[in-house]
DORO-14797 format. One record per residue: x, y, z of N, C-alpha, C, O in turn. Coordinates in steps of 0.1 Angstrom, whole numbers, plus 5000, padded with zeros to 4 digits. Example, Ala and Ser with C-alpha at 12.3 -4.5 7.8 and 13.67 -1.06 7.14 Angstrom:
// residues 2
513249435078512349555078513249675078514249675085512849785071513749895071512950005079513450115080
//
This chain:
// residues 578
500849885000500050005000500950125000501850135009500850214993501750354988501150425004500050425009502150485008502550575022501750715016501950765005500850755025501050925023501951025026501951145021502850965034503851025045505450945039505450825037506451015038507550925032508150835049507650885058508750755052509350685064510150765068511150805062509750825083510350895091511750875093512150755092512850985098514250925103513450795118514050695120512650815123512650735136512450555129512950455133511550595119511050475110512350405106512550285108513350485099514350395092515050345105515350225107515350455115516150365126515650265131516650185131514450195136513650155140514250035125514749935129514250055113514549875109515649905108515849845097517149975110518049915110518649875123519749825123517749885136518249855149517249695147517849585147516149705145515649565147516649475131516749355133516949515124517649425116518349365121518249245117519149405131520449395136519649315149519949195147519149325156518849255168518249145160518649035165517249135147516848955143517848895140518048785145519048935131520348885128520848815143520948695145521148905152521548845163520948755174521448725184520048725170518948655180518848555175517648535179519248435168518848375157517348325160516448395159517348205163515948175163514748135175514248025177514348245182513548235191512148225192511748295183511348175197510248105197509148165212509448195224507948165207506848205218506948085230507147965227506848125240506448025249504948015250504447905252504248105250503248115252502548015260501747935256503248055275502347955285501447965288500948075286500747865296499347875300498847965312499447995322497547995309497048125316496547995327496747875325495948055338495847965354493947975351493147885352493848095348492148125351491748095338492348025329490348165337489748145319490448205311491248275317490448215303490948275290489848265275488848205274490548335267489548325254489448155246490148055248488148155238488048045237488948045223488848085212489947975231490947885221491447995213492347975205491148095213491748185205492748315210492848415202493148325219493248455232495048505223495848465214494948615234496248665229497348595234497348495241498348655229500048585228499448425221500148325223498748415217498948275212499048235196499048325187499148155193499348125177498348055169497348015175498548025157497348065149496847895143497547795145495447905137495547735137494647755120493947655120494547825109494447865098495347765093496547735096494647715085495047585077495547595061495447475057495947665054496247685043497947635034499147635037497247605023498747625010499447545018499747535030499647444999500347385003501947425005502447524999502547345011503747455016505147375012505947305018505247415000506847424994507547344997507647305009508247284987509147174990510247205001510047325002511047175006511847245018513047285013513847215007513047445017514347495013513447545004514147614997512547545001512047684989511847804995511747805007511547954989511048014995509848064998509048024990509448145010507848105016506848105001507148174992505648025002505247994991503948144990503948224999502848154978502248264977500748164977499848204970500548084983499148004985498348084993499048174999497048084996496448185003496048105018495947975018495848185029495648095043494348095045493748125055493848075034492248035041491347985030490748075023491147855027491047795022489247895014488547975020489147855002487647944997486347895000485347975000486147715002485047694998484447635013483747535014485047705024484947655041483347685044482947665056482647725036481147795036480447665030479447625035480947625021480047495008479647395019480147385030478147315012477147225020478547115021479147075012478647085032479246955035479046825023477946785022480046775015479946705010480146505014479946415007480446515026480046385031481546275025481646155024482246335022483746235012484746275023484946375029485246155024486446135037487546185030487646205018488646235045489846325044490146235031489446135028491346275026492046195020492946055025493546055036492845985020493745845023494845895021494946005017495945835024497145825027497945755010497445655004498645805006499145684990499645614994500445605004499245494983499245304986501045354985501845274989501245444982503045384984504145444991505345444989503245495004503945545017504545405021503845305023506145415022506945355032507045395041507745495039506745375055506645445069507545385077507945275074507845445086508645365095507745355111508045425121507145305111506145285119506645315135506045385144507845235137508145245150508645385157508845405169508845475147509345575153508045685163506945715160508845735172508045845178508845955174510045955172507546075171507946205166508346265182507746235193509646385180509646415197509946585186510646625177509246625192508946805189509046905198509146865210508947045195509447125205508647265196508747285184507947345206506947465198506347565206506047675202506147495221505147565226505147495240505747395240504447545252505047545266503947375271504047325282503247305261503247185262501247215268500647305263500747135276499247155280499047175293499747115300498147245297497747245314497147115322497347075334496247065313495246965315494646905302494846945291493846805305493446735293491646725291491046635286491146835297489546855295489346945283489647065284488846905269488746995263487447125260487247225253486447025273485447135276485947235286485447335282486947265299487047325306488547385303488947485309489247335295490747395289490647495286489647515280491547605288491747755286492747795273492647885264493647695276495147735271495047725255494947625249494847855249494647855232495347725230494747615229496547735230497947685223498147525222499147475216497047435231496547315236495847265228495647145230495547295221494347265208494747155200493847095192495947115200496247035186497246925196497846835191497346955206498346815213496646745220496646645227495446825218494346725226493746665214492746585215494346685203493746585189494246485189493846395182495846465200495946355198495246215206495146105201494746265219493846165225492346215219491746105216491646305216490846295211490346325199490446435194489646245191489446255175488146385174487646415184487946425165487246535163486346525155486546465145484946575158483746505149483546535133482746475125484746665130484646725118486046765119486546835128486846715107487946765103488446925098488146945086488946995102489447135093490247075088490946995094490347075073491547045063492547145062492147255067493847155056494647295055494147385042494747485038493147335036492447435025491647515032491247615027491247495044489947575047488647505044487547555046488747395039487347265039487547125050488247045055486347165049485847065057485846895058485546845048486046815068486046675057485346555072485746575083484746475069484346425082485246345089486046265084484946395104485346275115485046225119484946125111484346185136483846105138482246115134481446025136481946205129480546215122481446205107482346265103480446095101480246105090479746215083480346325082479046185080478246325073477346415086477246405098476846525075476046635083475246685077475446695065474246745082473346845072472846945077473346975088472047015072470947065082469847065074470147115063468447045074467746995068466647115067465747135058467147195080466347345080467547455089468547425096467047555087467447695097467947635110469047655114467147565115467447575131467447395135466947355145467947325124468247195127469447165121469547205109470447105127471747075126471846925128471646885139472146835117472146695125473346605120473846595109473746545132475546485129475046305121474046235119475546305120475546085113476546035118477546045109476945975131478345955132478645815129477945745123479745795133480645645123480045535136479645555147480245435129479845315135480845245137481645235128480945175149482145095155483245105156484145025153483345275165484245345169483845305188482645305192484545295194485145345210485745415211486245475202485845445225486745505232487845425236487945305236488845525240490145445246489945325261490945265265488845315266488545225279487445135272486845045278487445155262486145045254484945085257484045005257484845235261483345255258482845315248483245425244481845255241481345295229481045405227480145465234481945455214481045615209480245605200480245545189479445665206477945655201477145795207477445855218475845845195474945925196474945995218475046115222474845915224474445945235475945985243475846045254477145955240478446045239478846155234479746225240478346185225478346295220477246385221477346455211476046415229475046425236475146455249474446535256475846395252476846385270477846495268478246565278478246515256479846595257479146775254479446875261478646765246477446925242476846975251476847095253476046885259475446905270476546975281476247085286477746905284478546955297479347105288479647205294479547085277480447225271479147275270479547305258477847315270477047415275476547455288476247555293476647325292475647385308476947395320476647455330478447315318479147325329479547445336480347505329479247495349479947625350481347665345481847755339481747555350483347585344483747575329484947585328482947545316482847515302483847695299483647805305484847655289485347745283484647715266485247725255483447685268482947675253481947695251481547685240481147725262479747745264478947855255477747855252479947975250479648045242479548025228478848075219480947905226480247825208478947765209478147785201478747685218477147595221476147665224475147595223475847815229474647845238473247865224472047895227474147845206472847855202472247695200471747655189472347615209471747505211470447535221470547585232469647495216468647475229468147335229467247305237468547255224468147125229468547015221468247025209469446885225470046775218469546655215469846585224468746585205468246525207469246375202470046395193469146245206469146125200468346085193467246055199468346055179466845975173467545885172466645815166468945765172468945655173470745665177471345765182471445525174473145535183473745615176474645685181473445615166474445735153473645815149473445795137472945905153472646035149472146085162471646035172472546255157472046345171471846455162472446495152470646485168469746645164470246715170470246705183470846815165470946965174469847045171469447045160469147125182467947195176468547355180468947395191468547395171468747575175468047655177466947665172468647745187467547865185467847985179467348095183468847975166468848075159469948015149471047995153469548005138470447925123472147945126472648065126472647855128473947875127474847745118475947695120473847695108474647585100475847635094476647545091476247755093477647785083478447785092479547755088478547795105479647765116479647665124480647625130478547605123478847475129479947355128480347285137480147365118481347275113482547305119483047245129483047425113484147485121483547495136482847585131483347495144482847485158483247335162483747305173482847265153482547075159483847035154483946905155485047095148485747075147486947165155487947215149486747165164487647225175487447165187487047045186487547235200487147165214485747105216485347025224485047175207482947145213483546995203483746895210483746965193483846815189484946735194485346635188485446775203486446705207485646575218485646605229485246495215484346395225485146305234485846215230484946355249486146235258485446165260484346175253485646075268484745935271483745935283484245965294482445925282481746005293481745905307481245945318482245765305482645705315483845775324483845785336484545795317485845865326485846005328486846055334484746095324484046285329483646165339484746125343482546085345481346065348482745985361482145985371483745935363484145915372484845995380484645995392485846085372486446195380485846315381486346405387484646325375484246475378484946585375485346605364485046675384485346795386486946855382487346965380487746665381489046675382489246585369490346535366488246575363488446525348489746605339489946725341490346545332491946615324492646665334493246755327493246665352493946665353495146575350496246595345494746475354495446345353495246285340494446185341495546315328495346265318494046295311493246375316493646215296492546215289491846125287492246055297490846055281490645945275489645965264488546005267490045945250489245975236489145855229489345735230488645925220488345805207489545845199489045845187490945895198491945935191492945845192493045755200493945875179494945805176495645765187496245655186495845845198497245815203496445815221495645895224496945715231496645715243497545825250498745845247497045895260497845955268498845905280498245895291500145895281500845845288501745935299502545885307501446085298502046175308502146255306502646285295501546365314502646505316502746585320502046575330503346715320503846775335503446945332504247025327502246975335501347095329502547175324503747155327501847265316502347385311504447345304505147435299505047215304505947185299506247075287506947095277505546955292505746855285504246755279503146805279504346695276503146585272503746435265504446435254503546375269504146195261502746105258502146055267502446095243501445985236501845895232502945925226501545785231501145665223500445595216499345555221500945545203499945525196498845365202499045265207497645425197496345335204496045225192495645265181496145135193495944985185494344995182493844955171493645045190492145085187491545165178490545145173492645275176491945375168491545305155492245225149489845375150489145335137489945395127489545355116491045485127491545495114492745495113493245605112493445385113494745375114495745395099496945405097494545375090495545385077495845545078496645585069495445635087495945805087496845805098496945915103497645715105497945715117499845655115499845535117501045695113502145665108503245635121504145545121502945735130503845725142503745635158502645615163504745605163504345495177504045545187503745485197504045695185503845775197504345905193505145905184503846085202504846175207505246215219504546195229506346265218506946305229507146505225508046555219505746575230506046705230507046735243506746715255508146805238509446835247509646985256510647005262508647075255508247155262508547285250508247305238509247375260508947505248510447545244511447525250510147605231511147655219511247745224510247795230512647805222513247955225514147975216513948085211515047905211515747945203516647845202516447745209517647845193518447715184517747635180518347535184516547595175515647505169516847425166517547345173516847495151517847395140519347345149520047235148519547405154520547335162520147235170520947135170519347225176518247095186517846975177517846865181517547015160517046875150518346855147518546735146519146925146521046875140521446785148522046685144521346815157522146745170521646615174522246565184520546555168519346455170518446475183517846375188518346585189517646635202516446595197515946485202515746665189514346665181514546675171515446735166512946575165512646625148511946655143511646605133511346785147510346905143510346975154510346945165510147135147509847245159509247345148509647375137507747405155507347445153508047635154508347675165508047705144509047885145508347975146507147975143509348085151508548215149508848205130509548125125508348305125509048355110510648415112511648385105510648495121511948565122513148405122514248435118513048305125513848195122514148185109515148125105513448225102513648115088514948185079515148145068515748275084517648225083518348135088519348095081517948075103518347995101517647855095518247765089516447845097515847705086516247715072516447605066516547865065517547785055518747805054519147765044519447845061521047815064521147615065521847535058520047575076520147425081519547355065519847255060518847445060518147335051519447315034519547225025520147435036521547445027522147355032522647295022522647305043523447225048523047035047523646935046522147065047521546945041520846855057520746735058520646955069521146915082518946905088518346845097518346995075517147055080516147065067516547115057514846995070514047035059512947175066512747225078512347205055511247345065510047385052510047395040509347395062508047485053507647555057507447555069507047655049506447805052505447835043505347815031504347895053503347935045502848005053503248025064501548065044501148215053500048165067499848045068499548245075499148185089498148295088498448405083496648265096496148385098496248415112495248455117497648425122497848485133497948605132498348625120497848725138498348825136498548885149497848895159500048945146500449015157499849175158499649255149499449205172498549355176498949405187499349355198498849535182498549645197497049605206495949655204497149515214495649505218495649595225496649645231493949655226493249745233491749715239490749665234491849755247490449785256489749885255489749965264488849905243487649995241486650055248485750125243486850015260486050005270486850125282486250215288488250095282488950145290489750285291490950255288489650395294490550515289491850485286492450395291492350555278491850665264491150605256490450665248491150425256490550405241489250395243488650335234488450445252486950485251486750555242485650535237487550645236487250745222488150715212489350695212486950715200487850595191488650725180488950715168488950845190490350925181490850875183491350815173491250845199492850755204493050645196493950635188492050535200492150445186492450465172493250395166491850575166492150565152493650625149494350605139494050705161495250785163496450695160497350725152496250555170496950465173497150395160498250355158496050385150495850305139497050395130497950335125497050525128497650595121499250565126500150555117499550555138500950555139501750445140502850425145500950345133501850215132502250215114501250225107503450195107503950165097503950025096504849945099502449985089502749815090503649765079504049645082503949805069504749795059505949765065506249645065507049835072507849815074508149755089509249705091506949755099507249595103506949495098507649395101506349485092506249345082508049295073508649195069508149405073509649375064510749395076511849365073510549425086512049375095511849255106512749175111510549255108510049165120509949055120509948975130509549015102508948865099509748825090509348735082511248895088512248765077511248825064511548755054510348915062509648875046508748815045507848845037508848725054507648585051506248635058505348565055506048745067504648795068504048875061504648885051502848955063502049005054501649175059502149185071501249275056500849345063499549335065498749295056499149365075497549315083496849485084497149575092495849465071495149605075493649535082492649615082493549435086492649375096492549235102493349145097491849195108492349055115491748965105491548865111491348955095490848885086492248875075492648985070492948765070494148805059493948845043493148775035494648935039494149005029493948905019492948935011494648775015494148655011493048555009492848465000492148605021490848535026489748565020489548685015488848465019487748475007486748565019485948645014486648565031486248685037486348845043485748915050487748855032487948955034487849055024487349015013488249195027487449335019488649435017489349505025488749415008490349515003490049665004490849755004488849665004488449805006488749895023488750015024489049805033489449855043491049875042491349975048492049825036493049865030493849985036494849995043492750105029493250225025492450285039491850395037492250255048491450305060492650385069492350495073493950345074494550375079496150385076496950315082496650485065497550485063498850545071498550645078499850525072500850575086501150705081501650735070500750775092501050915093500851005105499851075109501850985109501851055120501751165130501951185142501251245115500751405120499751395121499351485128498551305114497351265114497051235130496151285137498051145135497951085145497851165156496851165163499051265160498751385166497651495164497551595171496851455154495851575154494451495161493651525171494451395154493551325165493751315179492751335187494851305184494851315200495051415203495051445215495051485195495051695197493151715201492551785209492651615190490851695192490451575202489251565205491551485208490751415222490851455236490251425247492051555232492451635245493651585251493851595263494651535241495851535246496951595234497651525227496951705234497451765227499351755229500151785220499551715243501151695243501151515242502251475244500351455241500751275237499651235246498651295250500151145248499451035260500550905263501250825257500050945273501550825282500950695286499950705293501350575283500150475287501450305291502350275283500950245303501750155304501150005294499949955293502249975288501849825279502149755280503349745280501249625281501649505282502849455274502849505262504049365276504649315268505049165274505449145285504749055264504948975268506948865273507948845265506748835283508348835286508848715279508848595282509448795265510048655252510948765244510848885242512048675240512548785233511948805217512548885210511148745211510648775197509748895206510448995206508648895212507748995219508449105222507749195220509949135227511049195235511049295222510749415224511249255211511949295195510749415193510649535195509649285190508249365189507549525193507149635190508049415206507449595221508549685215508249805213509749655213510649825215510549885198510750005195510149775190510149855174508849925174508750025168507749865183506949955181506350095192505450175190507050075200507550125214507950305203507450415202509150235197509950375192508950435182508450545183508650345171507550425159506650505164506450625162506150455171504150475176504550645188503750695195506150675186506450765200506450905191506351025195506650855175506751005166505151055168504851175171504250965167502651015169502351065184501551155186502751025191502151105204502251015213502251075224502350855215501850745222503650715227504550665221503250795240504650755249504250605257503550595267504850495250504450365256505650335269506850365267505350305278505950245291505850105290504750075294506749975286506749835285506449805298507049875306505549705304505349645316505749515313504549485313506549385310506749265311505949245317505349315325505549075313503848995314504748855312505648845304504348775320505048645316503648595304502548655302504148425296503548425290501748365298500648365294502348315309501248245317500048345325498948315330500648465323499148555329498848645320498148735325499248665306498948755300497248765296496648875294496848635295495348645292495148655304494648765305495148605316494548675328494648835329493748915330495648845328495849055330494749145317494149245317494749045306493849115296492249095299491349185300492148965299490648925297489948925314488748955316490848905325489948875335490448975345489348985352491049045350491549125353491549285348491549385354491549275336491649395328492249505336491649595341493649485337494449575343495249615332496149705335495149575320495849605312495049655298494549585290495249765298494249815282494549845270493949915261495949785271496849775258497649685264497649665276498449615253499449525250499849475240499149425231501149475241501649405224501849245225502649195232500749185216500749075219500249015199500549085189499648915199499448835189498348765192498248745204497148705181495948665185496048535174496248565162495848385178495748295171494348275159493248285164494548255146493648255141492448105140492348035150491948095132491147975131491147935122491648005113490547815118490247745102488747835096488447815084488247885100487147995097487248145101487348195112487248195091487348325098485748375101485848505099484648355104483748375111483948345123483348405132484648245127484848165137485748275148485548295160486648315140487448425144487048555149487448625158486048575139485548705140484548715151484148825155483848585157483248605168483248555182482448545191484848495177485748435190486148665197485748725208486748705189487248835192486248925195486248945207485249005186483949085187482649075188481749165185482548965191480948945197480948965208481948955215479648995213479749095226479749005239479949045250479548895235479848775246480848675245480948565252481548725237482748625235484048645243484648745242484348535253485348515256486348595255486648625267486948655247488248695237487848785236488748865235486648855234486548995233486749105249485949105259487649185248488549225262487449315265487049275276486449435259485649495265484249425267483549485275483749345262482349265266481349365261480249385265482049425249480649545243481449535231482649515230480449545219480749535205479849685198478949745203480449695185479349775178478249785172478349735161477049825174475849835165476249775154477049835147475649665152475349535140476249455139476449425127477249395150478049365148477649165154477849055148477149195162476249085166475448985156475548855154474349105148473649085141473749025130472948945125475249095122475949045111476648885113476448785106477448885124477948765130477048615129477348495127475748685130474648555132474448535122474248415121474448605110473748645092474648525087474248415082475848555091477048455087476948335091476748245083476948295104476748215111475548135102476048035095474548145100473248135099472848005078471947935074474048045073474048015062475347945056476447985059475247865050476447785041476947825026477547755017476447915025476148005013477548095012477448195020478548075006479848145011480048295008480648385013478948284995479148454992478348515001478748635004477148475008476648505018477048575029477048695033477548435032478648455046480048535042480648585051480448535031481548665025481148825028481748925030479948785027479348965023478948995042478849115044478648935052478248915059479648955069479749055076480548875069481948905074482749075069483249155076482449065053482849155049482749275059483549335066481549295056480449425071480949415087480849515095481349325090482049335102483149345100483549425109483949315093485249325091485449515090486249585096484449575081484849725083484249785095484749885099483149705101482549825114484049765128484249795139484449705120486149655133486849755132487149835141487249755119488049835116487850015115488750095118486450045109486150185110486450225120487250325121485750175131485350165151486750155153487150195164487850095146489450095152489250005170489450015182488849935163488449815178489649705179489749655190490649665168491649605167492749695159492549755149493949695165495249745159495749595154496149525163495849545145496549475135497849505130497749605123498649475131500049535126500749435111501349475101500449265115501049175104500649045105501048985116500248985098499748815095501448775098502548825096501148665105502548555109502748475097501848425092503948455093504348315083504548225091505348245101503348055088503747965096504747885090504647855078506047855100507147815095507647685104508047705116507647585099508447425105509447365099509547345087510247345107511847255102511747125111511347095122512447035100512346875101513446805100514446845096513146685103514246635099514346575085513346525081515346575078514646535063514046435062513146445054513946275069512946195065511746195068511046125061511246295078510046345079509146405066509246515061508246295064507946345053505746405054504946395064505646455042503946425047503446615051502346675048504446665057504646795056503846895049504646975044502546935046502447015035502147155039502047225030501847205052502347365053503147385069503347315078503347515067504147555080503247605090502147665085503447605103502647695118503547755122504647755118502647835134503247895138503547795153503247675153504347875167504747805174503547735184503647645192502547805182501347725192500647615182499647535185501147615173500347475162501647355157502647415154501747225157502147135151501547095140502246995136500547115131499747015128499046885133499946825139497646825133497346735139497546575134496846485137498646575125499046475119498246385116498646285111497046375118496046245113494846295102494246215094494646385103493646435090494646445080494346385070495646485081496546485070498046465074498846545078498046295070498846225079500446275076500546345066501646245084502446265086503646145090503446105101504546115085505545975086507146025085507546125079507945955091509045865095509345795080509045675082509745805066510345715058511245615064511945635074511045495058511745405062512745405053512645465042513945315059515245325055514945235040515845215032
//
């Protein structure tokens, strides 16, 4: 996007100081630990993104131009299983994958789990009733097919002569048991995807009616394929109660749960049970706690053989992948890193300050010092890629910094405004906070860094609200409606002020409500500018998701960021044999 304003002397210093600090840092990674209290559902800040897209480059190429959000995630479910695996995978069956990305899980309930970043090590004990593919389509899991036959009927077909890991049968009245507790449990961190259920019905062992009280078939899918479809075994909720997923899981998924030690580690094994073993390659994982830095030095050395990066790594993924030591892929992510704000909270009660704030970030040129190249500039939390998004917000907020001072001139801070900000305590975040620390100081906004570890940052934002800015990052989804009302619906979780704008709600359900993609395009569209007009998110840049391997690791087809592995069984993943 062409500047109105040419790049300030503060602007060029700002990338030749952070040049020099990514050069020097080589490859550091989010921890992004787990928050203690609630947090957003599955989607909260500092965390990483789970947008499924493009396929992602042979290793050692450069990041590819595939788009991260697949087009046809709106189309009527067509009822045709993931893809099979090719009859001419040589696997090496015995091996366990041992990885390193992210600060590991709190617990193993995925109705009461907080921790965004958990989402894809609980696919491994539990299978998911609808698959997100990396196109952004849909594909069935433990439901076969789905339909909805009307507005306000949603009905699953699930598979036949599946169990659970204790041999209790999954069946209609399990998955009926599991909807029920992720809506009514007090403690449910999901209760807000489910509450447009009003009532579950069984009409026989494999099918369940969902009855709604307001059309939401175009999200449903994406919904039942995250934590609300994640089905544990309601024999083992129904024994531990209250203390269910402390001590382990039990699903109908690939892999049994064998240990681990909250917020660091996790050890699976593969289950002889699981109904779909031709998608199923490895003997087990061993997640090894959290990435900071030297990845590629960690898979060289035979420590590990996969680690999920920031983008700022990928000098060294291909330094390693030149050497012949490291394979890697990269593709685009719909994470995006942000100034988060509280609309709710002074100054940004008045959306000058906000739009002020909008004006004094140059996303162009952090995108070009911060992300190696490989990110995007983010003129909203939707990526400019996305069949839901509106290029027309684009041009809403170009960097200009005198702009920015006149607005906080007509809010009544005509000498700046001084405000303390969250920063999260990591050195990629460290880089972050001070490049934008210095830019955003030519407009008026004297930021004060407050360090946040990564474990209370969603507490200080979402439950606490002591904090009304912070420079942080927000995980995306395999839907971007999904996204859009994980963040700004006025009852969502993730949204930090608990108040949204006139028709923002309204539009949200329009989408929701239909499988109709241009529908639900034109529907997102409309929210996507009343976000952005209202200056309710600072967006700064889409994340490149980026993984290095070891080269027999094969099966690979895009990159994450550090809170995502891929779920290796929708689109399986192998060990070549020798």
């Amino acid at each position: 996007m062409k500047r109105t304003t040419p790049r300030s002397t503060t602007a060029l210093a700002i990338l030749a100081t952070c040049g020099l600090l990514v050069g020097a840092c080589g490859g550091d990674d989010d921890t992004d630990a787990s928050p203690t209290t609630e947090a957003p559902d599955d989607g909260g800040s500092a965390s990483e993104p789970t947008e499924e897209p493009a396929d992602g480059g042979d290793s050692g190429d450069e990041p590819t131009e595939e788009p991260a959000d697949g087009g046809d995630s709106g189309d009527e479910p067509t009822g045709e299983p993931a893809d099979e695996p090719s009859s001419d995978i040589n696997a090496d069956t015995s091996r366990r994958l041992r990885l390193i990305g992210t600060a590991g899980v709190q617990q193993l309930d995925p109705v009461t789990g907080v921790v965004p970043c958990e989402v894809e090590m609980l696919r491994w004990v539990y299978d998911s009733l609808i698959y997100a593919l990396p196109d952004g389509t849909f594909a069935p899991g433990l439901a076969e097919s789905w339909e909805s036959p009307d507005e306000n009927t949603f009905v699953l077909n699930l598979r036949e002569g599946v169990s659970f890991q204790d041999g209790t049968p999954f069946d209609a009245e399990a998955v009926k048991a599991h909807l029920e507790r992720g809506k009514n449990d007090p403690a449910s961190a999901i209760s807000g995807q489910l509450e447009s259920i009003e009532s579950i019905e069984v009409t026989d062992d494999l099918t369940v009616v969902l009855n709604l009280s307001q059309p939401r078939a175009g999200i449903l899918p994406a919904v039942l394929a995250d934590r609300a479809g994640m089905v544990p075994s309601p024999t083992a909720v129904e024994a531990d109660g209250d203390t269910y997923g402390a001590n382990g899981g039990i699903g109908a998924g690939p892999y049994v749960y064998d240990s681990h030690t909250p917020a660091e580690d996790i050890h699976v094994s593969a289950w002889d049970g699981y109904w779909n073993q031709d998608q199923r390659f490895l003997a087990g994982i061993d997640m090894l706690g959290s990435a900071s830095e030297f990845q590629v030095d960690r898979i060289e050395s035979g420590e590990v053989d996969y680690s999920a990066m920031k983008d700022t790594d990928l000098p060294s993924a291909v330094a390693g992948a030149e050497r012949g030591v490291v394979e890697y892929t990269i593709t685009p992510s719909p994470q995006y890193s942000e100034i988060y704000i509280n609309w709710e909270i002074a100054p940004f009660d008045d959306i000058r300050v906000r739009q002020a704030l909008q004006h004094a970030i140059d996303r162009d040129l952090l995108t070009e010092v911060l992300t190696e190249g490989s990110g995007t500039p983010a003129y909203s939390p939707i990526p400019a890629d996305s069949w839901a998004h509106d290029p027309g917000v684009e041009g809403l907020y170009p960097f200009d910094p005198e702009k920015a001072r006149e607005l906080l001139a007509e809010a009544g801070y005509p000498d700046g405004v001084d405000l303390t900000v969250g920063q999260i305590e990591h050195p990629y975040y460290t880089r972050l906070a001070a490049a934008v620390q210095d830019m955003v100081s030519e407009s008026g906004f004297n930021f004060e860094l407050e360090s946040v570890t990564g474990a209370e940052i969603n507490n200080r934002l979402y439950q606490l609200k002591d904090l009304p800015v912070a420079i942080t990052a927000f995980r995306g989804t395999s839907d971007p409606g999904l996204m859009l009302e994980q963040k700004f619906a006025s009852d969502a979780n993730s949204n930090p002020a608990g108040t949204t704008v006139d028709g923002i709600d309204e539009l949200l359900a329009e989408g929701a409500a239909t499988v109709d993609q241009d529908a639900r395009a034109a529907a997102y569209q409309e929210v996507e500018r009343l976000v952005m007009e209202n200056a309710l998110s600072v967006p700064m840049f889409h994340n490149g998701g980026l993984v290095a391997y070891v080269p027999e690791f094969k099966g690979v087809e895009r990159g994450y960021t550090t809170c995502q592995f891929g779920d290796f069984v929708s689109v399986p993943v192998y060990f070549a044999a020798e």
